[in-house]
Structures are given as C-alpha cells and as structure tokens.
DSSP file (Angstrom, degrees, kcal/mol; ACC not computed):
  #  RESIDUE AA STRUCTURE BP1 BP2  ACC     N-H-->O    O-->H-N    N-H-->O    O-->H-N    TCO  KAPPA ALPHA  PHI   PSI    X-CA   Y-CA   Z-CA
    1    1 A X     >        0   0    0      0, 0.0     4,-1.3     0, 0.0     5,-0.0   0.000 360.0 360.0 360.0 -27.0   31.6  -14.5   -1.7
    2    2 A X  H  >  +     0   0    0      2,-0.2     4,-1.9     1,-0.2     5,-0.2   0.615 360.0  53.8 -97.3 -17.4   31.4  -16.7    1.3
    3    3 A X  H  > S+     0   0    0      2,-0.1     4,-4.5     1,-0.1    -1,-0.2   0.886 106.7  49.8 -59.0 -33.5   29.7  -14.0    3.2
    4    4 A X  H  > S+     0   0    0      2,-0.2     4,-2.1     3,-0.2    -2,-0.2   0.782 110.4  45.6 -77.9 -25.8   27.5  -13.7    0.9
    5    5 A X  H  X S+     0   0    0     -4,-1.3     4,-1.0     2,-0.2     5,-0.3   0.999 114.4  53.9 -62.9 -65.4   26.6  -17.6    0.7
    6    6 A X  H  X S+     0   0    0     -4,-1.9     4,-2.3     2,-0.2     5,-0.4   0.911 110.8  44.6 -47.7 -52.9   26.5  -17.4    4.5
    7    7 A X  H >X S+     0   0    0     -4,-4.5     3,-2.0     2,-0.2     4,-1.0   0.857 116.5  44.6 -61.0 -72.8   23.8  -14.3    4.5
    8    8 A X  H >X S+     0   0    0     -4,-2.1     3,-1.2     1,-0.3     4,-0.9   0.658 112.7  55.6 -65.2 -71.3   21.6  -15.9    1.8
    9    9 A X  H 3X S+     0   0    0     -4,-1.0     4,-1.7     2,-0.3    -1,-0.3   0.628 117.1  34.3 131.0 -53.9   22.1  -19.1    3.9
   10   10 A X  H <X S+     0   0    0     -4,-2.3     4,-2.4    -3,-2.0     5,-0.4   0.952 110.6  57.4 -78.9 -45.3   20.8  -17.4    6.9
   11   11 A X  H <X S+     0   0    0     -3,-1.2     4,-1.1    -4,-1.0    -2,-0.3   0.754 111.7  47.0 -73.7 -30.3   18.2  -15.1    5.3
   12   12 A X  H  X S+     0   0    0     -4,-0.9     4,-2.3     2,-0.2     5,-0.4   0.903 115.2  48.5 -85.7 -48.3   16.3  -18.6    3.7
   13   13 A X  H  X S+     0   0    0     -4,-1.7     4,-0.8     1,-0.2    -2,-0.2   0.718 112.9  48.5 -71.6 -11.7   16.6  -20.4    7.4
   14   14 A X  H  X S+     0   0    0     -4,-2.4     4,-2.7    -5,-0.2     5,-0.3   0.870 109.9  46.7 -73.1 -56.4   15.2  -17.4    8.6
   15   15 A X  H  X S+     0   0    0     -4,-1.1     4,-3.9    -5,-0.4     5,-0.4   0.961 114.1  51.2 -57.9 -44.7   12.0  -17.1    5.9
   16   16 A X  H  X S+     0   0    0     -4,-2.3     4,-2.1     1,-0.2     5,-0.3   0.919 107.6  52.0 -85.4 -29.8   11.2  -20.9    6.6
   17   17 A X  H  X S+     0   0    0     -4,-0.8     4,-4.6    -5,-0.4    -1,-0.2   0.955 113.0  45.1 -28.4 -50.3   11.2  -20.2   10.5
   18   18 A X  H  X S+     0   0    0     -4,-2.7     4,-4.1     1,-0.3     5,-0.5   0.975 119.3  43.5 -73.1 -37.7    8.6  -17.2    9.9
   19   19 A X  H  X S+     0   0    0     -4,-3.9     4,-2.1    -5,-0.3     5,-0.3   0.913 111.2  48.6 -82.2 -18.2    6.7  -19.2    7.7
   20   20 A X  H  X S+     0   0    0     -4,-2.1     4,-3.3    -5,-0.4     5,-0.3   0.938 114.0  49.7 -50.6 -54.5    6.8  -22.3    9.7
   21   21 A X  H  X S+     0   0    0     -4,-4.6     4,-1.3    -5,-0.3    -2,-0.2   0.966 111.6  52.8 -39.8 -65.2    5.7  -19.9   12.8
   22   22 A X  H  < S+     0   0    0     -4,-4.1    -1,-0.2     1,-0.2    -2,-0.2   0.865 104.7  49.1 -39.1 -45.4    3.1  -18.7   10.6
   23   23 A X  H  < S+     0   0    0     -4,-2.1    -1,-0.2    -5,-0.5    -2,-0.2   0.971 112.4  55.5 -70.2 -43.0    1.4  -22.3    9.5
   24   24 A X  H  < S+     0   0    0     -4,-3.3     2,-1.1    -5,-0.3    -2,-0.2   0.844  78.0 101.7 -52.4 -35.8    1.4  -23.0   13.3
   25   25 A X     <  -     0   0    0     -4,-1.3     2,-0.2    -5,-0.3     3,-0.1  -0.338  59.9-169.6 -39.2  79.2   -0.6  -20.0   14.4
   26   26 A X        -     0   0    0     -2,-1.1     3,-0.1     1,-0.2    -2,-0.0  -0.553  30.6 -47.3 -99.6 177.1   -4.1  -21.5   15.0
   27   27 A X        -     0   0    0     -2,-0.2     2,-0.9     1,-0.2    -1,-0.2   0.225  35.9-135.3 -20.8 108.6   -7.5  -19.9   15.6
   28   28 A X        +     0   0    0      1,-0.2     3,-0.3    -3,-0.1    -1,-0.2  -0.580  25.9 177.4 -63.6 106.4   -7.9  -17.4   17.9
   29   29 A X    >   +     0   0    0     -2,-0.9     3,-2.0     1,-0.2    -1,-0.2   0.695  65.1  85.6 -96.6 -14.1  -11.1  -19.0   19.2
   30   30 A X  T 3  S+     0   0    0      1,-0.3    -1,-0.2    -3,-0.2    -2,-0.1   0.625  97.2  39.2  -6.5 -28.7  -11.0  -15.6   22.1
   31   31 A X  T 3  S+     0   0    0     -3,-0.3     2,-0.6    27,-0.1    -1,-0.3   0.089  92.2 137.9-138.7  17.9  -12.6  -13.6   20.0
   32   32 A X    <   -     0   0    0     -3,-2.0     2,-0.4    27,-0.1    27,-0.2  -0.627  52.3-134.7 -71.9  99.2  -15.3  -16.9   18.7
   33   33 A X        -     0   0    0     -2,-0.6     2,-0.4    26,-0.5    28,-0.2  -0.657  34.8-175.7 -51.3 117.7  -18.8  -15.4   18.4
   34   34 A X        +     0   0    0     -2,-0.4     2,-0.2     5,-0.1     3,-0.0  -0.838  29.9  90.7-148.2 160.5  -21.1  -18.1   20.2
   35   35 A X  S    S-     0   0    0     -2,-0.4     5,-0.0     5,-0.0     3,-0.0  -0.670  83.1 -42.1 121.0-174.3  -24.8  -18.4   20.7
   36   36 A X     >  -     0   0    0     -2,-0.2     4,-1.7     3,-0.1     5,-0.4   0.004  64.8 -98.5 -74.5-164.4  -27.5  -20.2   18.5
   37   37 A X  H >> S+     0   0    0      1,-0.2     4,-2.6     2,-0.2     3,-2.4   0.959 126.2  55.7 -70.4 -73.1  -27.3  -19.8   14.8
   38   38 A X  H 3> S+     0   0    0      1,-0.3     4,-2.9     2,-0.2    -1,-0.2   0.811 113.6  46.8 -21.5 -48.1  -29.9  -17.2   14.6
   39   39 A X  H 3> S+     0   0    0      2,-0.2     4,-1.8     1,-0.2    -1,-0.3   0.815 111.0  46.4 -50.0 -40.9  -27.5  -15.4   17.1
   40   40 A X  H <X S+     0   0    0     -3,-2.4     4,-2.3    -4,-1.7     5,-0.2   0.803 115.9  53.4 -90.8 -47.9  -24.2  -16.1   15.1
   41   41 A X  H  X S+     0   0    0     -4,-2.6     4,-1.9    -5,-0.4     5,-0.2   0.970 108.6  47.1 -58.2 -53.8  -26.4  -14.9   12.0
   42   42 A X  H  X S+     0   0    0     -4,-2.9     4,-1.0    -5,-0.4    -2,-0.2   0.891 110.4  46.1 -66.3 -57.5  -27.3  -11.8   13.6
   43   43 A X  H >X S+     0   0    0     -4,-1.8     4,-1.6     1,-0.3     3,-1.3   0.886 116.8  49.9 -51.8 -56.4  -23.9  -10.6   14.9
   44   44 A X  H 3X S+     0   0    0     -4,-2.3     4,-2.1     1,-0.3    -2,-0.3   0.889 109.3  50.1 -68.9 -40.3  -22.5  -11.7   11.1
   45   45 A X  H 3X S+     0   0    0     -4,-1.9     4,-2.2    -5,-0.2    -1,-0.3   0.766 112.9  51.5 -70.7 -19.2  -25.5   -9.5    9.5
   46   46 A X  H << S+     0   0    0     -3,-1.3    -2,-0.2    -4,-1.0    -1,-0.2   0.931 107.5  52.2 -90.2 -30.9  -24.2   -6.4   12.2
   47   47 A X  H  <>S+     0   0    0     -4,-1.6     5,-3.3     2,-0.2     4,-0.4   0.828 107.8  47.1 -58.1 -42.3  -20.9   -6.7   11.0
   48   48 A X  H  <5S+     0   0    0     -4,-2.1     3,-0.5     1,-0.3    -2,-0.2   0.887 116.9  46.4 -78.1 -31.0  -21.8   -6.3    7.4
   49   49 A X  T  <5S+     0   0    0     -4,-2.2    -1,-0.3    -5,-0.2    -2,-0.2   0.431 114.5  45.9 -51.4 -14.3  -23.9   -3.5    8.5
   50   50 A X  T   5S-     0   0    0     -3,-0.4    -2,-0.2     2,-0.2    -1,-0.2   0.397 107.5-128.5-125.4 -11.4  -21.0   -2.0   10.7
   51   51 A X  T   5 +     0   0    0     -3,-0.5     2,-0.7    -4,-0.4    -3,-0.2   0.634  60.8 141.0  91.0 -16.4  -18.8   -2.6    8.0
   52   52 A X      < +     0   0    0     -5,-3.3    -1,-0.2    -6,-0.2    -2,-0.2  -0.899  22.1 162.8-110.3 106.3  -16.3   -4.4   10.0
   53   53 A X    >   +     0   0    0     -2,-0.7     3,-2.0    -3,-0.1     4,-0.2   0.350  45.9 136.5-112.8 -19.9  -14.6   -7.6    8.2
   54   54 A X  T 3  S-     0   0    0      1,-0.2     5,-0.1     2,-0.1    -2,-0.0  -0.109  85.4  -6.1 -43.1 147.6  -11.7   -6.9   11.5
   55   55 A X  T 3> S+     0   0    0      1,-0.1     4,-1.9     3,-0.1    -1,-0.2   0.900  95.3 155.6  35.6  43.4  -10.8  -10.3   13.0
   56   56 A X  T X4  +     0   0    0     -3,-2.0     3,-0.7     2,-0.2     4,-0.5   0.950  69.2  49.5 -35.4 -81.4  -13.8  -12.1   10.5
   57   57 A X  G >4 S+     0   0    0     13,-0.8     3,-1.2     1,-0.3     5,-0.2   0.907 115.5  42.8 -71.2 -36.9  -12.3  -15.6   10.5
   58   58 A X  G 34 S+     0   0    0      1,-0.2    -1,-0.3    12,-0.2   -25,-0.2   0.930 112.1  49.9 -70.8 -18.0  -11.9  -15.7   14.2
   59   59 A X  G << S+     0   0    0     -4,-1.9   -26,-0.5    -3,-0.7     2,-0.4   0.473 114.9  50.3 -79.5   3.4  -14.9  -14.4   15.0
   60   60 A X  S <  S-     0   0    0     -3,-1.2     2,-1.0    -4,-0.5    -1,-0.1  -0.986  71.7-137.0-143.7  97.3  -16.7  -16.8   12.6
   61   61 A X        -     0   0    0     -2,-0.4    68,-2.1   -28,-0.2     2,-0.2  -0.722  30.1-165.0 -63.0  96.2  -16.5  -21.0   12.2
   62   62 A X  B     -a  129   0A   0     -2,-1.0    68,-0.2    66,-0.3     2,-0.1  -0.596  17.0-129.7 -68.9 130.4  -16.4  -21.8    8.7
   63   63 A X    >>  -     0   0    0     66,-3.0     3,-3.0    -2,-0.2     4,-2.4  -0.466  45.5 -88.9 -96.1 160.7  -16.9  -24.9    7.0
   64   64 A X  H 3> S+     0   0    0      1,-0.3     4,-0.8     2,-0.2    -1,-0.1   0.582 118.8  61.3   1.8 -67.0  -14.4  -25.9    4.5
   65   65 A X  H 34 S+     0   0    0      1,-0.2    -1,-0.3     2,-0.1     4,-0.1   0.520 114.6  33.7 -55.3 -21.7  -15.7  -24.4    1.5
   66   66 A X  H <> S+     0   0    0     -3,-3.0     4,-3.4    63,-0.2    -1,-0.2   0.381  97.3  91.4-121.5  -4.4  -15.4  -20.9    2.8
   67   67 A X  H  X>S+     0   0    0     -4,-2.4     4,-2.1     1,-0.2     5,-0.7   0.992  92.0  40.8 -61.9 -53.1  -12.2  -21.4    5.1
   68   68 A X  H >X5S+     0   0    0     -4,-0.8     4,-5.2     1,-0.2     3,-1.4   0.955 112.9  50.0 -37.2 -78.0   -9.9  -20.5    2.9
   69   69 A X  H 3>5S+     0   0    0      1,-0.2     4,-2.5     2,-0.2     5,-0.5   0.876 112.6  54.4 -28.8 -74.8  -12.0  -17.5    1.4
   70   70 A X  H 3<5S+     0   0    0     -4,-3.4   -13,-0.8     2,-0.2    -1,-0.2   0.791 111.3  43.0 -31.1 -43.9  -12.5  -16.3    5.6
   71   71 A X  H <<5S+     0   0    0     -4,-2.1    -2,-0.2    -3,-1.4    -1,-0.2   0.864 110.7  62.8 -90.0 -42.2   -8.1  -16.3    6.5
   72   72 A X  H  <<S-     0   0    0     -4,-5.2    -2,-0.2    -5,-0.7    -1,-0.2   0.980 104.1-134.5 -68.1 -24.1   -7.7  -14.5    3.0
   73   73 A X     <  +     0   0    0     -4,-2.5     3,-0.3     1,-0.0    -1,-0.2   0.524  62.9 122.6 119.0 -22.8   -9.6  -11.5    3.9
   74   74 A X    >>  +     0   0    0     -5,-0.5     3,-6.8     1,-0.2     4,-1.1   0.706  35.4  99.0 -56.3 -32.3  -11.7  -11.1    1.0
   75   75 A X  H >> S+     0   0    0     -6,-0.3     3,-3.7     1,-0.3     4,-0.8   0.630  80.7  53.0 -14.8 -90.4  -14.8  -11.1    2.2
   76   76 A X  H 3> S+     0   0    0     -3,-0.3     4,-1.9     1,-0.3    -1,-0.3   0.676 113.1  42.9  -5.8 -50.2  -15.2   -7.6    2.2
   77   77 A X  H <4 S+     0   0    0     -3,-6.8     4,-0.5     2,-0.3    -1,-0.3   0.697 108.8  56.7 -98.2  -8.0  -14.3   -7.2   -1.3
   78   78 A X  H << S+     0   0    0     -3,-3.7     3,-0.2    -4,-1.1     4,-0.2   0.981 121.9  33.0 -79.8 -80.5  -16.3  -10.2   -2.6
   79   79 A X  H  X S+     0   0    0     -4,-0.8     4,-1.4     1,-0.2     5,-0.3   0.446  89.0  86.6 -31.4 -44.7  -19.2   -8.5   -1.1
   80   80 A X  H >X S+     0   0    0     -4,-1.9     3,-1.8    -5,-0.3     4,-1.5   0.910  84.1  68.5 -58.8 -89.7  -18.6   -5.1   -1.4
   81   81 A X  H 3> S+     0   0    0     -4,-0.5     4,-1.1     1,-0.3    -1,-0.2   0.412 105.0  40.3  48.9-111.6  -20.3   -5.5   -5.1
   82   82 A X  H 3> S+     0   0    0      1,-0.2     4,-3.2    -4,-0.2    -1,-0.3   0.780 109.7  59.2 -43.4 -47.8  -23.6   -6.1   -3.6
   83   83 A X  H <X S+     0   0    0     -3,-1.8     4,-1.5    -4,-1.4    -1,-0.2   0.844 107.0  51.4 -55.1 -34.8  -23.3   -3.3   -0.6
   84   84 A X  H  < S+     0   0    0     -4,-1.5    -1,-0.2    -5,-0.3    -2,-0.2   0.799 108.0  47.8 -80.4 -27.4  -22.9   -0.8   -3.1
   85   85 A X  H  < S+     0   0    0     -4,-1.1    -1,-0.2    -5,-0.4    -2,-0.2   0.821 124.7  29.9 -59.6 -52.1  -25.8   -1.7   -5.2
   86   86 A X  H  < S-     0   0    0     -4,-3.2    28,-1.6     1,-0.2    29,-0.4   0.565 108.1-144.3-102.7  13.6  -28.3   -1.9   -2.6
   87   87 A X     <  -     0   0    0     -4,-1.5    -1,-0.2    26,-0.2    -2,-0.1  -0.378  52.8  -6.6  79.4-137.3  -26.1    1.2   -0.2
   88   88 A X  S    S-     0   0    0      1,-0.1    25,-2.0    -4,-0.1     2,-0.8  -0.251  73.7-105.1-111.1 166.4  -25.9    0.9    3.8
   89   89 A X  E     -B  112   0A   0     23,-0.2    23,-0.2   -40,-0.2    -1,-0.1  -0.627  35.1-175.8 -82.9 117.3  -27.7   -1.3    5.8
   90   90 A X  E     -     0   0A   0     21,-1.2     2,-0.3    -2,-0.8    22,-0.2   0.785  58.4 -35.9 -99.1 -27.6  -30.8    0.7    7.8
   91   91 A X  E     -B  111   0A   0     20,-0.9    20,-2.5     2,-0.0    -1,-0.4  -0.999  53.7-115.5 175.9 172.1  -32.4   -2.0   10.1
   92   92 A X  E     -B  110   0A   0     -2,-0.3     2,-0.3    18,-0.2    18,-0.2  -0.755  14.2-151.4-126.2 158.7  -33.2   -5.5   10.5
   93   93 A X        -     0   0    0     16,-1.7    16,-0.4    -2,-0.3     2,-0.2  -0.879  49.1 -59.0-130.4 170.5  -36.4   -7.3   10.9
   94   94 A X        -     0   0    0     -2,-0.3    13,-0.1     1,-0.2    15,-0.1  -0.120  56.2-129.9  16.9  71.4  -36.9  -10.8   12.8
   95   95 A X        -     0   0    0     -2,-0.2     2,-0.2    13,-0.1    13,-0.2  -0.018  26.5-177.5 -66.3-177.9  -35.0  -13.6   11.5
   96   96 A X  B     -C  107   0A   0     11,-2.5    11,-2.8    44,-0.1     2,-0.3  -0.984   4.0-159.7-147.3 150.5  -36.2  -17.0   10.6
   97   97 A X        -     0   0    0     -2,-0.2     2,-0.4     9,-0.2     9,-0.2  -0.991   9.9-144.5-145.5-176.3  -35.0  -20.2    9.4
   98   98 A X        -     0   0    0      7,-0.3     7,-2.0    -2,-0.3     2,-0.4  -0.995  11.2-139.1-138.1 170.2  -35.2  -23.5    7.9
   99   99 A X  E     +D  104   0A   0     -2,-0.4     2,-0.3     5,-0.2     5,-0.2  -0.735  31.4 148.2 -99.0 126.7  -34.0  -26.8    8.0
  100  100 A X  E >   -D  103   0A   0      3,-1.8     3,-3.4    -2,-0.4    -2,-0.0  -0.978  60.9  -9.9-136.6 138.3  -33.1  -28.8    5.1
  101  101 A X  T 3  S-     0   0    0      1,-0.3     3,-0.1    -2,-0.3    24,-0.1   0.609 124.7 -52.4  58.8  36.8  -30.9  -31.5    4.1
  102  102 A X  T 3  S+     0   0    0      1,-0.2    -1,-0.3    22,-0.1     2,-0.3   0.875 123.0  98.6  31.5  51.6  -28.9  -31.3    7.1
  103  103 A X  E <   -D  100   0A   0     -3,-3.4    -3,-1.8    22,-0.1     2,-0.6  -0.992  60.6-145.0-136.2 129.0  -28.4  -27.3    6.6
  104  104 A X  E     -DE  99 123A   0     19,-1.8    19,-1.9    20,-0.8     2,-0.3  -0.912   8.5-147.3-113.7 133.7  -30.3  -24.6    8.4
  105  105 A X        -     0   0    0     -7,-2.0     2,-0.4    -2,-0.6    -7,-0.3  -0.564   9.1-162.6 -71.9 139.1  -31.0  -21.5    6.5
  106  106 A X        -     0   0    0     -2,-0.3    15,-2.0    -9,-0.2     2,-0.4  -0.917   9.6-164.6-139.8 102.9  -31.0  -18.2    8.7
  107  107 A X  E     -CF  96 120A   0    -11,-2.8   -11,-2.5    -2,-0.4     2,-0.4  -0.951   9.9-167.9-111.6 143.3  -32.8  -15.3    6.9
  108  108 A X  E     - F   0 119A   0     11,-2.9    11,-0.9    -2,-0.4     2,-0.2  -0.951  23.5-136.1-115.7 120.4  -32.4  -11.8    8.2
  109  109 A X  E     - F   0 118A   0     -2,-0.4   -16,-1.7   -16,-0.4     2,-0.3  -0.602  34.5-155.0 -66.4 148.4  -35.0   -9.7    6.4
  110  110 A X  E     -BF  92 117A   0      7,-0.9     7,-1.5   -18,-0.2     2,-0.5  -0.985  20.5-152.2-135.8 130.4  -32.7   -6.6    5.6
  111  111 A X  E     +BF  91 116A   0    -20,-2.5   -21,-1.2    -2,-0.3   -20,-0.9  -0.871  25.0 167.2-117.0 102.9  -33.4   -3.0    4.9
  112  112 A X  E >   -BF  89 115A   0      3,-1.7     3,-2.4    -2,-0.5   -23,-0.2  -0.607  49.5 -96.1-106.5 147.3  -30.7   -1.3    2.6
  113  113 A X  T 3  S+     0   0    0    -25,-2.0   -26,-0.2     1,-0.2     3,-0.1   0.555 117.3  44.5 -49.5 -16.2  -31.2    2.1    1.0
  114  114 A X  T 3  S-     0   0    0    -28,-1.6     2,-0.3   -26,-0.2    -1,-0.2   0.471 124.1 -45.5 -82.0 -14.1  -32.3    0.9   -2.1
  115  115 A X  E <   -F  112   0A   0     -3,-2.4    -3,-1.7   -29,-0.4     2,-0.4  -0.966  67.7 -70.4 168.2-162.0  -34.8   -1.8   -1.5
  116  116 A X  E     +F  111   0A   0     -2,-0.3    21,-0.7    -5,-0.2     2,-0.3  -0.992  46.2 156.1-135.0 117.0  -35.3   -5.0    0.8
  117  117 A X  E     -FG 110 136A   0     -7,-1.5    -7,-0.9    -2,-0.4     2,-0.6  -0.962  37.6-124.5-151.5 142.7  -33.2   -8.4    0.5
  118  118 A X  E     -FG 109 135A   0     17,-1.3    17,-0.7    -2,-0.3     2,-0.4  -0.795  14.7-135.3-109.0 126.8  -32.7  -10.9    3.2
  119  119 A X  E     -FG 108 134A   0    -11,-0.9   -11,-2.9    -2,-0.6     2,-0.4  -0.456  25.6-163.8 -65.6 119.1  -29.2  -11.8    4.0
  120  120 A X  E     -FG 107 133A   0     13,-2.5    13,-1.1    -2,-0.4     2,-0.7  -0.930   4.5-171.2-118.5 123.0  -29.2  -16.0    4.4
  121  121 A X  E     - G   0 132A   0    -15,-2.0     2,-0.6    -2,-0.4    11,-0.2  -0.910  16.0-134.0-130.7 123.1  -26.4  -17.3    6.0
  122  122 A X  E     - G   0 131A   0      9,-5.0     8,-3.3    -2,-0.7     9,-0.6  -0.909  10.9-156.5-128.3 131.5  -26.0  -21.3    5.9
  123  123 A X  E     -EG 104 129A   0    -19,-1.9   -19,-1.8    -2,-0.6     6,-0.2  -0.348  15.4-129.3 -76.4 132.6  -25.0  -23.5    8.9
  124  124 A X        -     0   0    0      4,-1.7   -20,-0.8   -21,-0.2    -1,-0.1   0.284  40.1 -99.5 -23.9 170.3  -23.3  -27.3    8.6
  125  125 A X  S    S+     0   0    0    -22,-0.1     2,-0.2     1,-0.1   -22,-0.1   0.395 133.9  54.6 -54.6 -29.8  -24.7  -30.1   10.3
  126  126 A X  S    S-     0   0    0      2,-0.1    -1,-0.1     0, 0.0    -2,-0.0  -0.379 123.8-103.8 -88.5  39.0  -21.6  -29.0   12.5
  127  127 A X  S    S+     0   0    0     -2,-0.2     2,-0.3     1,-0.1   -66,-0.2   0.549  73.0 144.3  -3.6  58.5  -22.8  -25.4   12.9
  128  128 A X        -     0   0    0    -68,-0.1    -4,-1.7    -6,-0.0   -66,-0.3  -0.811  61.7-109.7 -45.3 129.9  -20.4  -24.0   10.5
  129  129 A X  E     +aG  62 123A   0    -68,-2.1   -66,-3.0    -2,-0.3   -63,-0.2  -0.513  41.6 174.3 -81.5 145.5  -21.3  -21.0    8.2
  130  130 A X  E     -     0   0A   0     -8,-3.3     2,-0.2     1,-0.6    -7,-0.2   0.359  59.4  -1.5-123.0  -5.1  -21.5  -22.9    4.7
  131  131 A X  E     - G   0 122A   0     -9,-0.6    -9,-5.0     2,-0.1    -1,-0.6  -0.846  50.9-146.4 170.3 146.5  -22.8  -19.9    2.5
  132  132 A X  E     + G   0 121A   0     -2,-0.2   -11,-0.2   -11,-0.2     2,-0.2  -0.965  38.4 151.8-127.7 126.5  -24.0  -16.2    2.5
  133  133 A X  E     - G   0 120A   0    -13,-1.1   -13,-2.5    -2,-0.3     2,-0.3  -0.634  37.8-107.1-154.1 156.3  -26.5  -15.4    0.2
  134  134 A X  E     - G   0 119A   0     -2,-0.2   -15,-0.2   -15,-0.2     2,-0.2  -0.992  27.2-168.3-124.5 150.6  -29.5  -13.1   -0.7
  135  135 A X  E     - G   0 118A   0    -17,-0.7   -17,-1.3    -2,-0.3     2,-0.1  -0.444  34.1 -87.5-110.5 162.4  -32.7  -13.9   -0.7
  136  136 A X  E     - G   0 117A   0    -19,-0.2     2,-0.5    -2,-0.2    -1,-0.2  -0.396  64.7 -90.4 -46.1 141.8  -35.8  -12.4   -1.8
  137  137 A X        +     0   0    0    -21,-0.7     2,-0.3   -20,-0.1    -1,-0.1  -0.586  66.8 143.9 -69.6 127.1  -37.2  -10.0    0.9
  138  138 A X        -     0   0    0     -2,-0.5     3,-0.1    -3,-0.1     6,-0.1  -0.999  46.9-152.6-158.3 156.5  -39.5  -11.9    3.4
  139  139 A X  S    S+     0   0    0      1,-0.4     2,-0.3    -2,-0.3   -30,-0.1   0.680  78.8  22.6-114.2  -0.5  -40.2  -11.8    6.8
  140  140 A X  S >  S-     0   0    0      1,-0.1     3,-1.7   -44,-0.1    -1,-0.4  -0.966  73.9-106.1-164.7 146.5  -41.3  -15.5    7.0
  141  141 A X  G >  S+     0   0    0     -2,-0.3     3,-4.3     1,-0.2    -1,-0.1   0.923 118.5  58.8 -12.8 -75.7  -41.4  -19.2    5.7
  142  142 A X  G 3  S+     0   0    0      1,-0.3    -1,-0.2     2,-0.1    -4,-0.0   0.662 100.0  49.8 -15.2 -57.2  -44.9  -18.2    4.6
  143  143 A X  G <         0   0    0     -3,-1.7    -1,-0.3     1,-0.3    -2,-0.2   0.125 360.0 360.0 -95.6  10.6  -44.2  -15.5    2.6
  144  144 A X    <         0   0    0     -3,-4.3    -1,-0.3    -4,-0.2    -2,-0.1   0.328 360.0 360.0 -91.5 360.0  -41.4  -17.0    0.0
C-alpha cells in the first residue's frame, strides 16, 4: 500500500511538471509570417487554399478573441463547413482593403468551384487577425 501511495505520489508530481512545462511553452515566433497585412492575408488565404492549418497559430498573430480558437486547432474544422460548400480554392484575384474604426479589412476576391466569395480577414489596431469572414465577391471598394 505504501508503494502504491508513493507511485500515485510520483505519477501527480510528474503530470503537474508536464503541464507546468506545457503552460510555459510560448510562441514559436520562427515560423511568424511577416509583411504588410495584405501580405499576411494573402499567405493566410494560400493556406486555406493549400489546405494546410500545420503550425496556424505560430504562423499567425491573433488578437484575443481568436487566440484561444488558433492553439486549439479548430480552425480547420470551423471552416471546413464553408470549403465544402463552395469546393477547392482555384485562384485569387487582387486584394483590397479598408479602414474603419481602427480595423482594416483585407478582401481577397476568391475563386472556388462553385462560385466567387472574397475571403476578409480583419487586422487590430495592433495588426492582429481579429476575424475571417466572407464577403460578397468583388474585386474593389467600388463594386460592394
């Protein structure tokens, strides 16, 4: 019996090590996508096109609202949804954006096997992505 306290004993000071280790483990900022927002948009729009959610949250600054959401992993699956309605990603057109309320908007006009939507992915005042969205297809301010 007093092994057995002593294993349990060990096996909980063990688990609150890993998970200590674990909370300490910050960003891999290595692997930090950089350029302007249009840039940062684009790369995120290639990904979703490529399929590839690998190393997301590092590749990606996130504002609050979506950090969480980024380190769990879902993305993909939140999304998936929508890819499957409108199929694969075929090409990109121009982006654009605008500025509002201390957010900028980045719309990627998008061409999916089913139809035409632009993917809008919105930047902080701290150029954190703050939302991913779709938009009506347009290729410019003008034309919303």
């Amino acid at each position: 019996m007093k092994k057995l306290k002593l294993l349990l004993a060990c096996c909980v000071c063990t688990l609150a090590l890993v998970g200590l280790a674990g909370c300490s483990k910050g960003k891999d900022t290595s692997k930090l996508v950089k350029g302007t927002k249009e840039e940062v948009a684009l790369s995120m729009a290639n990904d979703f096109k490529n399929d590839d959610y690998t190393d997301f949250y590092e590749k990606y600054t996130f504002s609050t609202n979506l950090e969480d959401l980024a380190k769990s992993g879902r993305v993909k699956s939140i999304l998936e949804p929508t890819f499957n309605t409108l199929g694969t990603i075929s090409g990109f057109e121009a982006s654009f954006s605008s500025d509002s309320a201390n957010y900028t908007v980045v719309q990627i006009p998008t061409h999916f096997e089913m139809g035409d939507l632009n993917i809008a992915i919105t930047f902080d005042s701290e150029d954190r992505i703050y939302n991913i969205s779709f938009m009506p297809y347009a290729t410019s301010l003008e034309e919303e």
